[in-house]
N, C-alpha and C positions, 0 to 999 in steps of 0.2 A: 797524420804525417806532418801536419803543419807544427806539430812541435819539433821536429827534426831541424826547421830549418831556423829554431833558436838555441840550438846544440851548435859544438865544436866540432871543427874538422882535419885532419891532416892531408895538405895537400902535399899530394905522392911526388909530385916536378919539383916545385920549390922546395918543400921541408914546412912549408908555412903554418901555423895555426891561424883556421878562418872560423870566422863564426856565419852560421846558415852558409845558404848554396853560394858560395862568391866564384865555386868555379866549378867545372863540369865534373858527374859523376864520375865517368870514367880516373881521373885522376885527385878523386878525394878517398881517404878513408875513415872512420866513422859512423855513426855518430858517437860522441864522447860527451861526458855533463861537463865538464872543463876545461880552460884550457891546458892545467897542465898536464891532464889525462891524454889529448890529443895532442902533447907535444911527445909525448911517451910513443907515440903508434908506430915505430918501428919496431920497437923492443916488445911492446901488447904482442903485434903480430909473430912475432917470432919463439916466443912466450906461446900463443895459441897452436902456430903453427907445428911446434918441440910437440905438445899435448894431441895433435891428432895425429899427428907419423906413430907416436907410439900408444893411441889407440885404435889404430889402422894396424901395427903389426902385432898387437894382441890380440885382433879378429880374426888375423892373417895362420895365426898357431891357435886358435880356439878347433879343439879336437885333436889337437895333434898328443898321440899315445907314444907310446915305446918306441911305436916302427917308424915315428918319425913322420908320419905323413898324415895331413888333414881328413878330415872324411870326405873334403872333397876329392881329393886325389884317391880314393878309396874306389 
């Protein structure tokens, strides 16, 4: 883990790019190798976020037939 806190970070409050821990977990996200990867980290997140909504509703219809209904609803 001690290399983490020679990686970049976006801080969630300010907007900021910090390099290692300059501010508390809760309000960084990260780690990124650069900074201007970690300047990106709203758009990464929203980017990643787009990609699990819709592989969470393609779990969601995994089994779904004709009748329209999952096997779990079966």
């Amino acid at each position: 883990m001690s290399g983490d806190s020679e990686k970049y970070w976006y801080n969630l409050k300010t907007g900021d790019v910090e390099k290692g821990y300059e501010s508390p977990s809760v309000d960084r996200a990260g780690p990124f190798e650069t900074p201007e990867e970690a300047a990106r980290a709203p758009e990464i997140m929203r980017e990643r976020s787009r990609a699990w909504a819709e592989d969470e509703a393609r779990d969601d219809s995994w089994g779904d037939g004709e009748s329209g209904k999952s096997t779990r609803d079966q």
